[in-house]
NUSEDREN-349361 format. One line per 10 residues: number of its first residue (from 1); for each residue y, x, z of N, C-alpha, C. Coordinates in steps of 0.2 Angstrom, whole numbers, plus 5000, padded with zeros to 4 digits. Layout:
! residues N
NUM> Y:X:Z:Y:X:Z:Y:X:Z  ... .
This chain:
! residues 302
1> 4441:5213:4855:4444:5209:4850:4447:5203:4853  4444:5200:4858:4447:5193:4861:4453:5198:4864  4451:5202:4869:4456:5204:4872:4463:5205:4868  4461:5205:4862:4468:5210:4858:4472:5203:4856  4468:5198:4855:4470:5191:4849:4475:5188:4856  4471:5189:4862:4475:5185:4866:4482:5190:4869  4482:5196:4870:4487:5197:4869:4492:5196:4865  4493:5196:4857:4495:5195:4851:4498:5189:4853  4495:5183:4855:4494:5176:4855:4500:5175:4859  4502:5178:4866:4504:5180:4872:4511:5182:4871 .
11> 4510:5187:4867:4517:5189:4862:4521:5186:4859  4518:5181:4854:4519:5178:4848:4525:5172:4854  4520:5169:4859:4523:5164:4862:4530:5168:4867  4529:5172:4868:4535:5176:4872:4540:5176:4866  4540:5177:4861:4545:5179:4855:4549:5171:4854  4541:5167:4852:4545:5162:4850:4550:5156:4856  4547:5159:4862:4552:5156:4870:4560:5160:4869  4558:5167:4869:4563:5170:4869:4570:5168:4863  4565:5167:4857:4570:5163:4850:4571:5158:4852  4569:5152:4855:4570:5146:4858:4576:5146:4861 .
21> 4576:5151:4867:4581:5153:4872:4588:5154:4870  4589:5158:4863:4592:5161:4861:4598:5157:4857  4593:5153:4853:4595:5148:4848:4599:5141:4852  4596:5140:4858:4597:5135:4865:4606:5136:4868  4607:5144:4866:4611:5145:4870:4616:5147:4865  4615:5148:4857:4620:5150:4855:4622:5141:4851  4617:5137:4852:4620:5131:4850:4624:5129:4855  4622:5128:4861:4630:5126:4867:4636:5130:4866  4634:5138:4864:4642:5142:4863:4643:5139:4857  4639:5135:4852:4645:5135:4848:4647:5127:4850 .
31> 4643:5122:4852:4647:5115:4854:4653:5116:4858  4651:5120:4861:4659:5122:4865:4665:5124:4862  4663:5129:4856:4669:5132:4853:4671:5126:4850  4666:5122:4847:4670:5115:4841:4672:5109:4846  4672:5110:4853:4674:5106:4856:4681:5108:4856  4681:5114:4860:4686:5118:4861:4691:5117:4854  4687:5119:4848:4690:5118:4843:4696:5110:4842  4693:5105:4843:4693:5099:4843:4698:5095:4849  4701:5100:4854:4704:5098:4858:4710:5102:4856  4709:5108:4852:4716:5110:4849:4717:5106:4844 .
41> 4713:5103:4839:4715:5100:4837:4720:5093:4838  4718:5091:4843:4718:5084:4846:4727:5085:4847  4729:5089:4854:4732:5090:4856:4736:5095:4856  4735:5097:4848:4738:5103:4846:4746:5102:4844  4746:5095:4841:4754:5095:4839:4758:5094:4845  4754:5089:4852:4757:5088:4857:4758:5097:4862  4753:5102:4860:4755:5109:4864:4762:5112:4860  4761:5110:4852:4767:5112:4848:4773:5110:4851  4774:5104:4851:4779:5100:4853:4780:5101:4860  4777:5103:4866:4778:5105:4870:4780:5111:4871 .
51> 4777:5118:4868:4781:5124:4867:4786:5124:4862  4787:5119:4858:4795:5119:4857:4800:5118:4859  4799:5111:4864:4802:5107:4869:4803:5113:4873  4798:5116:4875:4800:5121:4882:4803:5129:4878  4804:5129:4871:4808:5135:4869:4814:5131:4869  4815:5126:4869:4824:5121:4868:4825:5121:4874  4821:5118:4880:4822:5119:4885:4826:5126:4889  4822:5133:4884:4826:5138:4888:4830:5141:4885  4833:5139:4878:4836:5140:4874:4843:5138:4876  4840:5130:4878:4849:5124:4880:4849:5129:4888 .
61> 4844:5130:4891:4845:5134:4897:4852:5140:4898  4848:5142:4893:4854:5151:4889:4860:5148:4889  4861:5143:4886:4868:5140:4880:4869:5136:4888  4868:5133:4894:4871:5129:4899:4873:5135:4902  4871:5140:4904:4872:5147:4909:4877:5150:4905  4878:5152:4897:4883:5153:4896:4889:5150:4896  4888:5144:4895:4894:5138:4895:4899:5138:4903  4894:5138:4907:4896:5141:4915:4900:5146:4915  4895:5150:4911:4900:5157:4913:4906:5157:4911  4907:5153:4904:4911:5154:4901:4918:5150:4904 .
71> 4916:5144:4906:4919:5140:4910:4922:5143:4917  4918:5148:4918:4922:5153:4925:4926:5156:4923  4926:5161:4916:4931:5163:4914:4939:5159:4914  4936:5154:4909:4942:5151:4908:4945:5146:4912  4948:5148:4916:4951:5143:4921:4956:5137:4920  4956:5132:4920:4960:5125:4919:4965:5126:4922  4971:5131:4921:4980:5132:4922:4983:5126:4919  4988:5125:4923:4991:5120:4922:4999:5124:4924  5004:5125:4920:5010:5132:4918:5016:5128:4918  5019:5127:4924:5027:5125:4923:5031:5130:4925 .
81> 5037:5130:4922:5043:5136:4922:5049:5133:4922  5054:5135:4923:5061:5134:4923:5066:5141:4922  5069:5141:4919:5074:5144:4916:5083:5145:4913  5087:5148:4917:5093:5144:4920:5097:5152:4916  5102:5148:4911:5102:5153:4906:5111:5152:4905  5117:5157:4907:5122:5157:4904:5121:5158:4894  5124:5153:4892:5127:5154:4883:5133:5153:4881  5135:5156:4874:5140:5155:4875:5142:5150:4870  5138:5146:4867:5138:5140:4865:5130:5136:4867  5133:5131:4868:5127:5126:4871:5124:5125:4864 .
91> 5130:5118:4860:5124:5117:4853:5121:5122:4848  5122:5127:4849:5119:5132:4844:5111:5135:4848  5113:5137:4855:5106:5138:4859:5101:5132:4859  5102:5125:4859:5099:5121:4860:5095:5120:4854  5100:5123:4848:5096:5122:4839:5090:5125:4841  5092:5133:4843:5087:5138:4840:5081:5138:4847  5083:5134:4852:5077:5133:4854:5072:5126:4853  5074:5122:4850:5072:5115:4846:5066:5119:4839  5068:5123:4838:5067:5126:4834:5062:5131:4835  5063:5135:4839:5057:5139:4841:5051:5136:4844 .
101> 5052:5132:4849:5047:5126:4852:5042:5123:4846  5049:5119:4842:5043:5118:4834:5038:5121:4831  5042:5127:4831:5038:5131:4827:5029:5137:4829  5032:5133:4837:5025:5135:4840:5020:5130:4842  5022:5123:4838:5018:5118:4838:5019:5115:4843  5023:5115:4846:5026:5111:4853:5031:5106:4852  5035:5101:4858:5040:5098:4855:5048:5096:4860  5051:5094:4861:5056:5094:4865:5055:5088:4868  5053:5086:4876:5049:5082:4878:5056:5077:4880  5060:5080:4882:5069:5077:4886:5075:5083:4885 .
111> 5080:5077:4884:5086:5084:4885:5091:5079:4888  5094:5082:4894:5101:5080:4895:5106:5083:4894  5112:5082:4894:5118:5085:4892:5125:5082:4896  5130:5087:4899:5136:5084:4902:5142:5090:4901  5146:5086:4900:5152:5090:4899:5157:5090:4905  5160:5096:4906:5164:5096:4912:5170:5100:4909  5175:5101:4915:5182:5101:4914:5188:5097:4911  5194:5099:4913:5200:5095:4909:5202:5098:4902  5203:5093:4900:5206:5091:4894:5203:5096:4888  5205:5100:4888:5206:5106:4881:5200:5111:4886 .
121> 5198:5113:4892:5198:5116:4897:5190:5115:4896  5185:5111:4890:5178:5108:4892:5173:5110:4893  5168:5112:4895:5162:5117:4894:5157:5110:4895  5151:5114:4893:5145:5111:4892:5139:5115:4897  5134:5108:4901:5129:5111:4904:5124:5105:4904  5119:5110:4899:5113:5104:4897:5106:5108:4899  5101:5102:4899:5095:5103:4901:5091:5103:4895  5085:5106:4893:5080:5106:4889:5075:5106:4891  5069:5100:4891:5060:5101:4895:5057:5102:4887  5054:5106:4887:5052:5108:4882:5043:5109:4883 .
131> 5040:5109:4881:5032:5106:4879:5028:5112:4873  5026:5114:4876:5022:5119:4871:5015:5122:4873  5012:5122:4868:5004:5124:4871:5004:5130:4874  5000:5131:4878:4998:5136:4885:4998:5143:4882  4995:5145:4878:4996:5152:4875:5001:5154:4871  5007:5149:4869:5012:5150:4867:5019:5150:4872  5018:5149:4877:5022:5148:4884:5028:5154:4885  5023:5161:4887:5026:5168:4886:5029:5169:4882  5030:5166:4877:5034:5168:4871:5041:5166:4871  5038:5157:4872:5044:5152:4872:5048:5153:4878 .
141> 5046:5157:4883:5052:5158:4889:5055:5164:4889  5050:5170:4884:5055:5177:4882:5062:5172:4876  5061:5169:4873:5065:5165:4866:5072:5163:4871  5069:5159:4876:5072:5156:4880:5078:5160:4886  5075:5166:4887:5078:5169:4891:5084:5174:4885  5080:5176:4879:5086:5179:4875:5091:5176:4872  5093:5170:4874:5099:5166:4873:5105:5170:4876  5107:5171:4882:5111:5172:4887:5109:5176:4891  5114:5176:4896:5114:5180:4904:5108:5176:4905  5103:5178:4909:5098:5174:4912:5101:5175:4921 .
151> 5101:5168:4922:5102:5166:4928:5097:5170:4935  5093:5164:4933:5085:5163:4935:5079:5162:4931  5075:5163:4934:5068:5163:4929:5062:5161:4934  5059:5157:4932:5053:5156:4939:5046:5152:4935  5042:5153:4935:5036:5152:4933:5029:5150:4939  5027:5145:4938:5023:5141:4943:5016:5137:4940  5011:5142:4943:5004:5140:4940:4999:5138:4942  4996:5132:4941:4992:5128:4947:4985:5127:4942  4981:5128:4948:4973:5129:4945:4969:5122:4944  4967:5117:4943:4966:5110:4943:4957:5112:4937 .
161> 4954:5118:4938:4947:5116:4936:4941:5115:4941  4943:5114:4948:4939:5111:4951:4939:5102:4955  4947:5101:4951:4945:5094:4949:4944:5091:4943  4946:5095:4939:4941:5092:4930:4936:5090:4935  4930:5095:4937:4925:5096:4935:4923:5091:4939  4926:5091:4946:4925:5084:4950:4925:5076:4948  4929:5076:4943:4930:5071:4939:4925:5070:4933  4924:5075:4931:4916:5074:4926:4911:5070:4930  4908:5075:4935:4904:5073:4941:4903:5067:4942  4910:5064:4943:4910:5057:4946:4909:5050:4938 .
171> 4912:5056:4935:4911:5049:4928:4903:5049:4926  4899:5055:4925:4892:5054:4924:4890:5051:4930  4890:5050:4935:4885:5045:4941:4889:5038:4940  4895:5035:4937:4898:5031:4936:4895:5028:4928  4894:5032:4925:4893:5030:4919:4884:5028:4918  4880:5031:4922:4874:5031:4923:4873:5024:4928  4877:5025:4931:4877:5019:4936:4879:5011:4931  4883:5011:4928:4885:5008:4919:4878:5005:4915  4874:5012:4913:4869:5010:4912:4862:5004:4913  4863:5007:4921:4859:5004:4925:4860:4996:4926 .
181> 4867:4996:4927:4869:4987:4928:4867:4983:4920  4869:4986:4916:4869:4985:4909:4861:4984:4908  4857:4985:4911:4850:4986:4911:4847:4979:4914  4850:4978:4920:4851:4973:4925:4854:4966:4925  4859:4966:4920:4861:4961:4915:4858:4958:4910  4853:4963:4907:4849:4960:4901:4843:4957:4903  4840:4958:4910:4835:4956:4915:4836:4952:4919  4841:4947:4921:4843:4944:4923:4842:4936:4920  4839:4932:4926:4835:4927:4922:4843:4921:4926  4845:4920:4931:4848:4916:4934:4857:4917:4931 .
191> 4860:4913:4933:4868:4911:4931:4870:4916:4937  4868:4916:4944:4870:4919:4949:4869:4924:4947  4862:4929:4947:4861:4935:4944:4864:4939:4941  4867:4934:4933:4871:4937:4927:4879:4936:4930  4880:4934:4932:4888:4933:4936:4890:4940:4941  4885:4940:4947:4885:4947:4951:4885:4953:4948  4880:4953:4944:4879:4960:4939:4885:4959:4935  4888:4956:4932:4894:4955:4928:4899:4960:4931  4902:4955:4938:4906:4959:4942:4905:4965:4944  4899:4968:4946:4899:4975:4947:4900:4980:4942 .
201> 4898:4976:4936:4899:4978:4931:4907:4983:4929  4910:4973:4931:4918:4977:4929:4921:4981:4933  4919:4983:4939:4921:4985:4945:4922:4993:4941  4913:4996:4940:4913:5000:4938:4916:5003:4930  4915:4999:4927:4921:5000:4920:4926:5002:4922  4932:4998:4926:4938:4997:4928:4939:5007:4932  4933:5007:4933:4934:5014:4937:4934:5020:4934  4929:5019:4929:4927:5025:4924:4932:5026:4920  4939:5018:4918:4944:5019:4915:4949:5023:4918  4949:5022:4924:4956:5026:4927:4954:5033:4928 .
211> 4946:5035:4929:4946:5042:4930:4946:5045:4923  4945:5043:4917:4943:5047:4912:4952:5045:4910  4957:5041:4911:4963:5044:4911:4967:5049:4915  4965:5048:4918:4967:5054:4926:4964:5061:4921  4957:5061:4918:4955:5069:4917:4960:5068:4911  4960:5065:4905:4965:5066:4901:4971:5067:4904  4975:5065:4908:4980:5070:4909:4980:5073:4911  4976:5077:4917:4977:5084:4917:4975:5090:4911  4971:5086:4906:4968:5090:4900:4974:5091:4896  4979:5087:4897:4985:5086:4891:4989:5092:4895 .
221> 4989:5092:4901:4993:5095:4907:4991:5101:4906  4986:5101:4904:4982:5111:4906:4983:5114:4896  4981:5109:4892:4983:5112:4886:4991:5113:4884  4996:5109:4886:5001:5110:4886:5008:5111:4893  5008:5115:4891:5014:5121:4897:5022:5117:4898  5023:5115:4901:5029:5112:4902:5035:5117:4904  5041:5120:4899:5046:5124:4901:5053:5122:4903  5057:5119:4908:5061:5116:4907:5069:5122:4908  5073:5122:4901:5078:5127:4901:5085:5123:4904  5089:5127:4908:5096:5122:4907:5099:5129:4905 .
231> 5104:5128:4900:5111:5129:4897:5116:5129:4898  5120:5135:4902:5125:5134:4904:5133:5138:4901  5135:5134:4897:5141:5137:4894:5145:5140:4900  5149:5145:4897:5155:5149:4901:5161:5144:4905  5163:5143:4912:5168:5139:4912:5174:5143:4910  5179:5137:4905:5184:5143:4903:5191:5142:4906  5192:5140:4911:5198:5140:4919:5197:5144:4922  5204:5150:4921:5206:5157:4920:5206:5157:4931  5205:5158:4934:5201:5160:4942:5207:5165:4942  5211:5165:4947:5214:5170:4949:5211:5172:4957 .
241> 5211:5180:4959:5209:5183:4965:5216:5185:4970  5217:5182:4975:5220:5185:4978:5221:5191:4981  5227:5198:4980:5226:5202:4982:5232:5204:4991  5229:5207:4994:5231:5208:5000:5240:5213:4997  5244:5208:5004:5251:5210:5002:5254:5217:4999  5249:5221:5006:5250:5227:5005:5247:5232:4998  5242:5228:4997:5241:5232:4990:5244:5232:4985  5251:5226:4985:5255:5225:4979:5261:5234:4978  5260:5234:4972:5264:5240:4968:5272:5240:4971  5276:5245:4973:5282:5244:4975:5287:5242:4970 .
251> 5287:5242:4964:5291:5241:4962:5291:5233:4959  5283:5230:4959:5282:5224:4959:5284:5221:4965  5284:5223:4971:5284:5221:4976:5293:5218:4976  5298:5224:4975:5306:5224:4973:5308:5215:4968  5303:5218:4964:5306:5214:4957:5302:5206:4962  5299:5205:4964:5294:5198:4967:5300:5197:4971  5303:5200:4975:5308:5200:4980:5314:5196:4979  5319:5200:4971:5324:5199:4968:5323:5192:4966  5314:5189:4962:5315:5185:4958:5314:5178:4966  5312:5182:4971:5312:5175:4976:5318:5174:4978 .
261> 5324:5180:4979:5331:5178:4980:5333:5171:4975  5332:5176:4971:5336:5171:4961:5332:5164:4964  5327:5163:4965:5322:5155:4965:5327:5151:4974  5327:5154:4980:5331:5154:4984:5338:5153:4981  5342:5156:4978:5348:5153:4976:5346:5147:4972  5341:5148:4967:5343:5141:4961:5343:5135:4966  5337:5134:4973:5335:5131:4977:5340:5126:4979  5344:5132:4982:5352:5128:4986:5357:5126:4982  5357:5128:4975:5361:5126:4971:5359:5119:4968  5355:5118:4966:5349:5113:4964:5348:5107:4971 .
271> 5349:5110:4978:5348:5105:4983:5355:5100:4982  5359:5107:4983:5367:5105:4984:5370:5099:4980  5367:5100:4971:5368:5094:4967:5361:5090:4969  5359:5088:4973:5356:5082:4973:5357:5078:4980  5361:5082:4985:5366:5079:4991:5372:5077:4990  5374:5079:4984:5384:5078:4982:5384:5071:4983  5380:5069:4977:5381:5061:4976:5382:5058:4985  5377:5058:4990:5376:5057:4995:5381:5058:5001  5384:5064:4997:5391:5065:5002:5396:5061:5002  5397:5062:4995:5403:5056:4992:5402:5049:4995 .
281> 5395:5045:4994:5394:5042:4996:5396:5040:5002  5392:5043:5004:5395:5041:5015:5398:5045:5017  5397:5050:5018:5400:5055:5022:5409:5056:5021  5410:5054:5014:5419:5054:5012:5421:5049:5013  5419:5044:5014:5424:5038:5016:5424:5037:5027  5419:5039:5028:5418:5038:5035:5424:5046:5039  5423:5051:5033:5430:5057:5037:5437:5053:5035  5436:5048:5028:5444:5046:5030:5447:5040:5035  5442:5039:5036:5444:5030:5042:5443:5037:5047  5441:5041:5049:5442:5045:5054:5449:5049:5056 .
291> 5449:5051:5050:5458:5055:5049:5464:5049:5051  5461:5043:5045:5467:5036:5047:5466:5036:5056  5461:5033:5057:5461:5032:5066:5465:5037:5070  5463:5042:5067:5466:5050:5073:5473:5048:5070  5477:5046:5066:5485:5047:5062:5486:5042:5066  5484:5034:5068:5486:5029:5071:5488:5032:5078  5482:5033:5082:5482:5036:5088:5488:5039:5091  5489:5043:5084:5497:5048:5087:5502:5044:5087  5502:5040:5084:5508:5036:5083:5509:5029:5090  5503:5028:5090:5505:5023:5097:5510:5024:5103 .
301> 5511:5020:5105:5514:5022:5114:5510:5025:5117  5512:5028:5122:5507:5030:5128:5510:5028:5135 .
């Protein structure tokens, strides 16, 4: 009977070690988990906020790599043309392409105009620089070419988006560099301080104005297409070709012949009256003091 109690006894204490153990171990698993709990909570809106940030983050990622691509695609052309066009009236071609330009949202940038020949003889040749957005260019130089006989025709296309882009570059390190002085300026405790950073200041202003003009025009440059048309009325002074003697027709050759006789005689008849006067004059009185002298002569002694 001792023997049994002390076993029992023996037991009781292994159970309640083991429940000890148990209860020992599942209380640290749970202060763990309510810690664990407790740092989600903590810094859960900051994991939030950071998995959102890094969902924008590769979102704006997507949207910067498309934007590239997309910016690959579309390349910054800059589109001059020229266009050399017989019409056969100048002010009616110049209406309908005033007109057509307009109506493509473009405008007539310059024209010049000059009129040539004599008198009644006049013809007209004018220039048009005409301005129209970049997609509407092909259209406005087929408008332009349907006027008239087209002369020439030349088109010239210059690529300037890897100076945009150079110029962006330069303006963000310029305008961050802006920043910084403007940072430097409000920190500045001395007169000399605030003076030096002043001037570096303007330095830098003065720079970022001239390049953010520079990219504006070639932005203005690359969205609008410059076409310049000239206009060339017909000269209306009748050009005669000379033909070789021998290929004149015989009977034109006869009659050419008869009429240069007839022009030959008018010639000598026509000269004749305009030396009579001149004969009378001198030549008649100088044969009669010669006749009288020769009549004296005979008459003398010898």
């Amino acid at each position: 009977m001792p023997a049994k109690r002390t076993l029992a006894a023996v037991a009781l204490a292994a159970v309640l070690v083991l429940a000890g153990c148990g209860g020992a171990s599942t209380g640290a698993g749970g202060s763990g988990e309510i810690a664990a709990d407790r740092g989600a909570n903590t810094g859960g809106s900051g994991g939030a906020e950071a998995t959102a940030s890094g969902g924008d983050g590769a979102s704006g990622g997507g949207g910067g790599s498309t934007a590239s691509e997309a910016a690959l695609r579309e390349r910054a052309l800059i589109k001059t043309g020229t266009v050399v066009v017989e019409v056969d009236d100048f002010e009616s071609s110049r209406a309908n392409l005033t007109d057509a330009v307009e109506g493509y949202g473009g405008f007539v940038s310059e024209t010049r105009t000059q009129r040539r020949g004599p008198e009644n003889h006049t013809y007209v040749h004018g220039t048009l620089v005409l301005r129209v957005p970049s997609e509407e260019y092909e259209s406005l130089r087929s408008d332009a070419e349907a006027e008239g006989d087209v002369v020439s025709s030349e088109t010239n296309t210059r690529d300037v988006t890897d100076r945009l882009v150079d110029l962006e570059a330069r303006l963000e390190n310029l305008r961050a560099e802006r920043d910084r002085l403007r940072t430097l300026y409000d920190r500045a405790n001395s007169t000399e301080d605030v003076l030096a950073v002043q001037r570096e200041l303007s330095d830098v202003q003065g720079e970022i104005e001239r390049l953010e003009a520079k990219k504006q025009s070639l932005e203005r440059r690359v969205a609008y297409s410059t076409l310049t048309v000239e206009l060339r009325e017909p000269d209306p002074t009748p050009t005669y070709t000379r033909e070789a003697w021998y290929d004149t027709p015989v009977v034109s050759a006869f009659l050419q012949s008869v009429e240069g006789v007839l022009v030959v005689g008018r010639a000598i008849v026509v000269g004749t009256a305009y030396a009579l006067p001149y004969v009378l004059a001198f030549v008649a009185p100088v044969a009669v003091l010669g006749g009288v002298a020769w009549r004296l002569r005979d008459r003398l002694p010898r």
